[in-house]
C-alpha angles and dihedrals in degrees: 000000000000111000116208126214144193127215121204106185118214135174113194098164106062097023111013107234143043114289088201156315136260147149104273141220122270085241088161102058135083126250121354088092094285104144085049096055094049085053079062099054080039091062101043100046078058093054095050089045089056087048093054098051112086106239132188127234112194094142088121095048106157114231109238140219123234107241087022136106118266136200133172135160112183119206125257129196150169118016122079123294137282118047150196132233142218149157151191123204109024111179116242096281099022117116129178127222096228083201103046098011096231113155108210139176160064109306113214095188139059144221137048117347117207099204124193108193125186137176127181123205137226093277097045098260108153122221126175141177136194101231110199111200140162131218111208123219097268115269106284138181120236096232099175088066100052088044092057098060126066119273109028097219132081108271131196099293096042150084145206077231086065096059097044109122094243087217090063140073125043093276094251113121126289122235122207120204135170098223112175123237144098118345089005102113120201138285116242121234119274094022134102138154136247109243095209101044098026098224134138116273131195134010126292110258093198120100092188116121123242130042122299110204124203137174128253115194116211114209123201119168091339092308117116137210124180130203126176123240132207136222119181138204103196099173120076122220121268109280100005131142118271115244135199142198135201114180138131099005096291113173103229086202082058100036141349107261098201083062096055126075132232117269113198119150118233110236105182092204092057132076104269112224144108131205102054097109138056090235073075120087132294109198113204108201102196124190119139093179098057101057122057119224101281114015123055123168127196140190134172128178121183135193118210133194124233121285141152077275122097112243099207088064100062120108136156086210103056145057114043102344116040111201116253143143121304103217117207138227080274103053102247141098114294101157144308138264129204135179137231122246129166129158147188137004123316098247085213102064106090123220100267088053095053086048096051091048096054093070092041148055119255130169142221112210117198124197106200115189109197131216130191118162132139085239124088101208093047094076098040117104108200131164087283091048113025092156093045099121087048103056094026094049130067096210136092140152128178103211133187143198123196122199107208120198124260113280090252099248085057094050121107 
């Protein structure tokens, strides 16, 4: 006589109650396949089992950058919800979120990170996972390259891309930007700058003569790196007075020194001026025509942008060069020449400013207007005439200095 049996299939040790019941197979007789049929309940009471048991996912880990922003939700899967998190060995600035498992922060260290990751489930099951990561150097600019062309600023054809240290960052895109503020010069009319690709965009709408430096920022998971870019307009207007400039050892067979702007590096231990040597620069303002014989008046005025440097110390007649006549073959009067002093902290820069410009380039822009006449009123401004050397005079030169950070086996 056949018996015939029903199976009811509990598992009371990994979930607590019966998932079902059905006629089962004869697994205890022999023939009619029912050793086979009870490999199959054999199986599937393992694969519920595997389904049962939480389990971690961190096989898309991002690698990090120390001084960036960092985000990271592991996956989490069978058990019951919700779950618990925990970890051992967090990185200086990591968190996790004990409830999502999400590791965020800003990572002050480097190098390889040996995560253990656990969660434990709504019934107590444990699951757990060994997460292998990297944080990157932060993103840096390699300041000692851009330093060593001239000039030492980003020029058409290039990009701050271009002077990323390739070992550093944590490999997302990078995001250029031209934010105002303190050392950051301004951007001519006409230009801008790709955000993606970081290049210079558009033609330049200023007719003034000289080259006008700006900042771009390059941003990269929240951290930021600068570098300053350059726009020049190489051909003087019709008629105006030559001008020449003699600064940092610039060959003028090699490159026209008035059109390159000053490169000095901003060491915060040290006095901050420029100016006080004759290594500084010299500015021949040339016009025979303008000036008679015997007489020859001059005038300049000049507008600057914010910098670390104080304002109220910035002067073309001062430091290593006083402005005087230049006198020609023929003794008499063919033009003038100044020099560029400025010295000391801007007052007005607070401490996190100043803190925030030492690890980075910043930039001072100088606008100069010339004058040259035989008469001494025409290159006067007053309170009448407070544009008078600008519209009287034919000169003009727009002038930078950049101040690049410390190489950093030089920095304090």
């Amino acid at each position: 006589m056949t018996h015939s049996r029903f199976l009811v299939v509990c598992w009371v040790a990994l979930a607590g109650g019966c998932v079902g019941d059905r006629p089962a197979p004869d697994c205890y007789a022999a023939g009619d396949g029912g050793a086979e049929r009870c490999a199959l309940i054999d199986e599937a009471l393992d694969a519920s089992a595997f389904l049962l048991q939480p389990r971690i996912d961190c096989t898309s880990i991002p690698k990090g950058a120390r001084s960036a922003s960092y985000a990271f939700t592991p996956t989490a899967m069978g058990g019951s919800e919700p779950y618990t998190w925990s970890a051992v060995g967090l990185p200086e600035g990591l968190t996790l979120d004990s409830t999502t498992g999400e590791i965020t922060g800003v990572p002050n260290v480097e190098g390889r990170v040996d995560l253990e990751l656990s969660i434990t489930d709504n019934r107590g099951r444990v699951g757990d996972a060994s997460c292998s990561f990297v944080i990157a150097p932060a993103l840096v600019i390699a300041h000692d390259d851009i330093a060593e062309q001239v000039p030492s600023c980003v020029v058409e054809g290039q990009s701050l891309l271009d002077f990323v240290l390739t070992s550093s960052g944590d490999g997302t895109p990078i995001r250029c930007d031209t934010p105002e503020g303190i050392g950051n010069g301004r951007v001519p009319e006409g230009i801008s700058i790709d955000p993606e690709t970081c290049v210079l965009e558009g033609e330049l709408a200023d007719a003034r003569f000289g080259t006008q430096v700006f900042m771009v920022r390059g941003q990269q998971s929240g951290h930021e790196v600068w570098l300053p870019y350059c726009v020049t307009q190489g051909t003087p207007r019709e008629g105006a007075y030559a001008i020449e400039v003699e600064h940092s050892d610039i060959d003028p067979a090699v490159e026209n020194p008035a059109l390159v702007p000053l490169m000095r590096r901003y060491d915060a231990a040290a006095p901050l001026a420029v100016g006080a040597s004759d290594q500084d620069p010299v500015f021949r303002i040339v016009d025979p025509d303008s000036c008679d014989a015997d007489l020859c008046y001059y005038g300049f005025a000049f507008d600057i942008s914010a910098s670390l440097f104080d304002a109220d110390s910035f002067t073309l007649d001062g430091g290593a060069h006083e402005a005087g006549l230049i006198v020609g073959p023929a003794g008499g009067p063919i033009g003038f020449t100044h020099g560029l002093f400025v010295d000391g902290m801007n007052a007005a820069v607070t401490e996190a400013e100043r803190a925030r410009l030492t690890s980075r380039a910043w930039v001072l822009q100088a606008s100069f207007d010339y004058c040259l006449s035989p008469t001494p009123e025409t290159c006067i401004n007053t309170d009448e005439t407070p544009d008078n050397i600008e519209t009287q005079g034919n000169g003009s030169l727009e002038f930078a200095i950049i101040m690049l950070s410390l190489p950093p086996e030089a920095a304090p």
